[in-house]
C-alpha positions in Angstrom: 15.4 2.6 14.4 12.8 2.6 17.3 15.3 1.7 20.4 15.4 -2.2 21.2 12.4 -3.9 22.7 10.4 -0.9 21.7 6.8 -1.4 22.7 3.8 1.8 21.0 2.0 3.0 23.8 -0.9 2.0 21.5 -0.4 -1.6 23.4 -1.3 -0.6 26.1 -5.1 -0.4 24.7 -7.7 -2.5 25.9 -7.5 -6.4 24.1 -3.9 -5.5 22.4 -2.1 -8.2 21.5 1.3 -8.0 20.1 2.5 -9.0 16.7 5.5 -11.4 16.2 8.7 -10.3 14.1 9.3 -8.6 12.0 6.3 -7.2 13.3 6.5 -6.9 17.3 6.4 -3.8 18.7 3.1 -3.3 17.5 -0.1 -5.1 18.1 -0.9 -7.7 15.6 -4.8 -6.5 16.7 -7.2 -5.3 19.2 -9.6 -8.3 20.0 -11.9 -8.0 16.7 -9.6 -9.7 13.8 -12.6 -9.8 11.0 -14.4 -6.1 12.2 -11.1 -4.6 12.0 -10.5 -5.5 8.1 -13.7 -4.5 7.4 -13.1 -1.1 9.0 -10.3 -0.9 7.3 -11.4 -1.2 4.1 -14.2 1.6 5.2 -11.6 4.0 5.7 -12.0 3.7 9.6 -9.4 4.1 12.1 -5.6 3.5 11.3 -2.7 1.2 11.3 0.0 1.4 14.2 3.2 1.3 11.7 5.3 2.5 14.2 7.8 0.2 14.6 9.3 0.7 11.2 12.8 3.1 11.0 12.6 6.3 9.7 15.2 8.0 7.4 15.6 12.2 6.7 17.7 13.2 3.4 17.6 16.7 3.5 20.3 19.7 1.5 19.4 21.0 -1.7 21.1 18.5 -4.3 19.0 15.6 -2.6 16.0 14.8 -5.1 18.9 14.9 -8.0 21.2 12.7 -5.9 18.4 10.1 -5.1 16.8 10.1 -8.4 20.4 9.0 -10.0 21.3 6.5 -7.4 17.4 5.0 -7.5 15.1 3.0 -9.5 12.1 6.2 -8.8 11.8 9.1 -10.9 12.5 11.6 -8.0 14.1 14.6 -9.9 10.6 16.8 -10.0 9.1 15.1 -7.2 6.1 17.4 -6.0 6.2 18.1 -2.1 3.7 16.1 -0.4 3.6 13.2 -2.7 4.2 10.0 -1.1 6.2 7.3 -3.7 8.3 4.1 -3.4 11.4 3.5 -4.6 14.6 0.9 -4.8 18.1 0.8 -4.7 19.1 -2.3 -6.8 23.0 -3.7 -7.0 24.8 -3.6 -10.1 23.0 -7.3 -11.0 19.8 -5.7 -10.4 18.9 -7.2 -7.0 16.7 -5.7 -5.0 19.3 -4.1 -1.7 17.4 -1.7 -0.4 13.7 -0.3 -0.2 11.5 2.8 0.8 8.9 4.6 0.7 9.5 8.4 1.2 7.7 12.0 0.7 9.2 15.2 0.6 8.2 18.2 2.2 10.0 20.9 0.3 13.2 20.6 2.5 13.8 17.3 3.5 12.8 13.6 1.7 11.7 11.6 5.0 11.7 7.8 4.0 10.6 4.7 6.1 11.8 1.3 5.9 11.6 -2.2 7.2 12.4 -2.8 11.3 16.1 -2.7 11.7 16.9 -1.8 8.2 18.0 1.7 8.8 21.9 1.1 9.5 22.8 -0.6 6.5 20.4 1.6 4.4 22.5 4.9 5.8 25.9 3.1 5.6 25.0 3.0 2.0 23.7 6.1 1.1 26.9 7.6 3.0 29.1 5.9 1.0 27.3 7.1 -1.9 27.3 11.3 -0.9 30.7 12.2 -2.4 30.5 15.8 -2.7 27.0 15.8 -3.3 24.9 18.6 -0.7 23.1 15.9 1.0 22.8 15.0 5.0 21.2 11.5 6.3 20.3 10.9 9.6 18.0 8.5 11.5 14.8 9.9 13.2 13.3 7.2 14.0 12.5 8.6 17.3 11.1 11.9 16.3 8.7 10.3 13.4 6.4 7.6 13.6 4.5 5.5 10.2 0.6 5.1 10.5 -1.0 3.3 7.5 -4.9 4.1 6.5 -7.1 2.5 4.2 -10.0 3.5 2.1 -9.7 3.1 -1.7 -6.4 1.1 -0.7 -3.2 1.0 1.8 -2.2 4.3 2.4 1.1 5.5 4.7 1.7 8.8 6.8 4.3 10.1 8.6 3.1 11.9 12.0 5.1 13.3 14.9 5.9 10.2 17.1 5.1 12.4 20.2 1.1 12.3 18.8 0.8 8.9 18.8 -0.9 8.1 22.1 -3.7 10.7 20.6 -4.5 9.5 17.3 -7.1 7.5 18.3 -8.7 11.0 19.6 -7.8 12.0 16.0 -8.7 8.9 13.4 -10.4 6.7 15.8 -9.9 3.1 17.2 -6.2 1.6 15.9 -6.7 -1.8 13.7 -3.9 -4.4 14.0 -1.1 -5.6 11.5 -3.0 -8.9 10.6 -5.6 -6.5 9.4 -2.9 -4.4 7.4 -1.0 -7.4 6.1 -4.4 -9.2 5.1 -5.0 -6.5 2.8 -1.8 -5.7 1.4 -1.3 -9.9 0.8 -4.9 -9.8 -1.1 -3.8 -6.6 -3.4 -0.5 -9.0 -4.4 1.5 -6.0 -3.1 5.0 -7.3 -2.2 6.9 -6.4 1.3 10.4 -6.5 0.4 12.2 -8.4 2.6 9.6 -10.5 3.6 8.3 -11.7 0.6 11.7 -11.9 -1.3 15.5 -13.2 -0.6 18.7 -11.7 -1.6 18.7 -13.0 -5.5 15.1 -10.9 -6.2 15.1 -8.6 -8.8 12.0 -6.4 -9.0 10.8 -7.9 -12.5 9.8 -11.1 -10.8 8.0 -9.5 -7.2 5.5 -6.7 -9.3 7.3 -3.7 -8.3 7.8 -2.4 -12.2 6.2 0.7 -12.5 5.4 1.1 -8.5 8.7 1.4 -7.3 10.6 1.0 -10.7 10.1 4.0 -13.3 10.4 3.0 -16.5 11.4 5.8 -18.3 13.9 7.4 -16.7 17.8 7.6 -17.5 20.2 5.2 -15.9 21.0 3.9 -12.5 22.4 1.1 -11.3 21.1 -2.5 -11.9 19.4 -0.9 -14.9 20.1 -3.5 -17.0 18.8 -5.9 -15.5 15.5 -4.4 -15.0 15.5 -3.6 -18.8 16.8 -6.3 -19.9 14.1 -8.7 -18.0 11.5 -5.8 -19.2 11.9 -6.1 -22.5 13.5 -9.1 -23.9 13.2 -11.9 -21.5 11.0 -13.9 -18.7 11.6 -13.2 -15.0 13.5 -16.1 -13.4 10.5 -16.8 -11.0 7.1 -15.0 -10.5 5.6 -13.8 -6.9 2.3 -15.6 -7.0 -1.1 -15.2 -4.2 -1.9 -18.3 -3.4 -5.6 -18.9 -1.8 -5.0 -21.8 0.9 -7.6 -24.5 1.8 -9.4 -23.0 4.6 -10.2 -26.3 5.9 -6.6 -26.1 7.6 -6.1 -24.9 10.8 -2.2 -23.3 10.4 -1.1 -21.0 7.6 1.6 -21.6 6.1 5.4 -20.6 7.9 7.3 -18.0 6.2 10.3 -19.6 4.5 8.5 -22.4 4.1 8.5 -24.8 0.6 5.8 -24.4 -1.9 6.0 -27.3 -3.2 4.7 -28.6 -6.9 4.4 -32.9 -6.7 7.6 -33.8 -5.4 9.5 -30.4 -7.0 10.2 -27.8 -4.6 9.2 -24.8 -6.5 9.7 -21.7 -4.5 9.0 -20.3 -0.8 6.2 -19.0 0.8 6.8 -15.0 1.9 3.5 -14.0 4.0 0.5 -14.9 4.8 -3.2 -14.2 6.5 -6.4 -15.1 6.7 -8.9 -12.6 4.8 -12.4 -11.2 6.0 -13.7 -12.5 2.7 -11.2 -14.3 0.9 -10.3 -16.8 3.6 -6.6 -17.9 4.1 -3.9 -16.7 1.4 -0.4 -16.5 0.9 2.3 -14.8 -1.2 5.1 -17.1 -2.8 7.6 -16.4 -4.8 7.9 -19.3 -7.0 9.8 -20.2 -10.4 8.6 -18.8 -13.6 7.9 -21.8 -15.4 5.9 -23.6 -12.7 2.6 -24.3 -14.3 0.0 -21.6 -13.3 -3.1 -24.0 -13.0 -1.4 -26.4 -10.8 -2.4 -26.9 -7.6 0.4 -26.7 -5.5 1.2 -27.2 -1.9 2.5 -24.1 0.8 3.7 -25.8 3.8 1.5 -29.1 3.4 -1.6 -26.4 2.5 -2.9 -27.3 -0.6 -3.1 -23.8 -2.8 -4.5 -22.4 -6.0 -2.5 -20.0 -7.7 -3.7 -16.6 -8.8 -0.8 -14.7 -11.0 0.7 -11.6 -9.9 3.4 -11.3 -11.7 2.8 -13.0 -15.7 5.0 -15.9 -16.3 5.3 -14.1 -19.9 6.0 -11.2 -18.6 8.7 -9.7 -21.0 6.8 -10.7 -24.1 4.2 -8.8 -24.0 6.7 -5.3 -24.5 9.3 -7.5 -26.9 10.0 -5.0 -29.4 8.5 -5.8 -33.1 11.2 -5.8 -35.4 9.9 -6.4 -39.0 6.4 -7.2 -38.0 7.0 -10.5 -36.1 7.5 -10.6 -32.2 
């Protein structure tokens, strides 16, 4: 992981102002919090992302290795394509999530500040006599995100950092970043989920979850939920009254009358949309209610469908 109290040199540009965990280490933004979504969305500038650890796998059995122990397909994984994938326990919570690409030699994977040690524990536990190497290099590789079309990551040398806005002009902040990603409904594992989620309930089926290929572990689960049943609760976007002047704290209640519900993950406030929320909340809480985030009264919008696993229950004799 980037080395304790690590500060990008990209703070040290004009009207940077530092995010708050899990985010410090980066700047939150650069003085213009609307302008900066918009550009953005433009495809303008970039995303310091630079605070998040950085993972090689590299020896020839390693995109066999990973594809068995994952929930991605990552057997025939082309070089240069960028994908996200899990490693679930044998209950089919999520442990462990990445986002890697491989280059033809070595799958180079980036995960969540301060992740990295119990990610490699893991995966070192799980070698055996598999012709695979781990290492953290964190401090020779460095995670930008860019937008156009949608969030996009990159992996660049972390020497070039202090020249990328030569490269891809003026840096936006993580408020701009997270602001987007909350709007899409696009989950950030381990900030938006606790120790009991399974990816059926947070949207990551068919993102980070393939659905088609052989076994793993916590397959079951994922099958299971997939086909036959409900998800145990549903991650939800909640749009907040803007009339408000605090969002709501992560960790914090969404509450449904006097029924605690769920908890609130992230949250921003959105160029267009105005202040929102992610929540991960229990399936069968009624979708039109208006519930309350922190004290914030909220509208739900669904991300995940309550009914999720009906919709692919098999059809066995013409009734479902």
């Amino acid at each position: 992981m980037p080395e304790p109290g690590y500060r990008s040199p990209l703070l040290e540009l004009g009207g940077a102002v530092e995010a708050d965990p899990p985010d410090a280490g980066v700047a939150a933004h650069y003085g213009a919090i609307s302008a900066e979504q918009r550009r953005l969305v433009a495809g303008e500038g970039f995303v310091d992302l630079s605070h998040r650890d950085v993972v090689s796998i590299s020896g020839p059995d390693r995109l066999t290795w990973l594809h068995a122990l994952t929930t991605q397909h990552l057997e025939h994984l082309p070089v240069g394509e960028y994908t996200d994938v899990l490693l679930l326990s044998p209950q089919g919570r999520i442990e462990h999530s990445f986002a890697g690409v491989d280059d033809g030699e070595t799958f180079l994977a980036h995960t969540e500040p301060g992740a990295t040690p119990a990610l490699v524990e893991f995966l070192e536990s799980m070698k055996f006599m598999t012709r695979v190497d781990i290492a953290e290099v964190s401090d020779e590789h460095a995670v930008i995100g860019v937008g156009d079309a949608g969030l996009r990551w990159e992996l660049r040398p972390r020497a070039s950092l202090s020249s990328l806005p030569d490269e891809l002009g003026a840096p936006v902040g993580m408020w701009a970043w997270e602001a987007l990603r909350i709007a899409s409904g696009t989950c950030r594992v381990g900030v938006d989920t606790d120790d009991r989620a399974i990816p059926n309930e947070v949207g990551l089926l068919g993102l980070a979850v393939h659905l088609e290929k052989g076994c793993y572990r916590g397959q079951e689960t994922v099958a299971r939920v997939h086909t036959l049943g409900r998800p145990p609760r549903r991650l939800v976007l909640l749009h907040l009254d803007g009339s408000v002047d605090h969002l709501p704290a992560h960790g914090s209640d969404v509450m449904a009358g006097e029924t605690r519900v769920g908890f609130v993950g992230s949250s921003a406030r959105h160029h267009e949309l105005g202040p929102m929320a992610l929540a991960l909340v229990k399936r069968n809480t009624d979708p039109d209610a208006t519930l309350l985030a922190d004290g914030v009264s909220a509208n739900q919008e669904l991300v995940v469908d309550p009914e999720a696993g009906l919709h692919v229950r098999p059809v066995l004799g013409g009734t479902p």
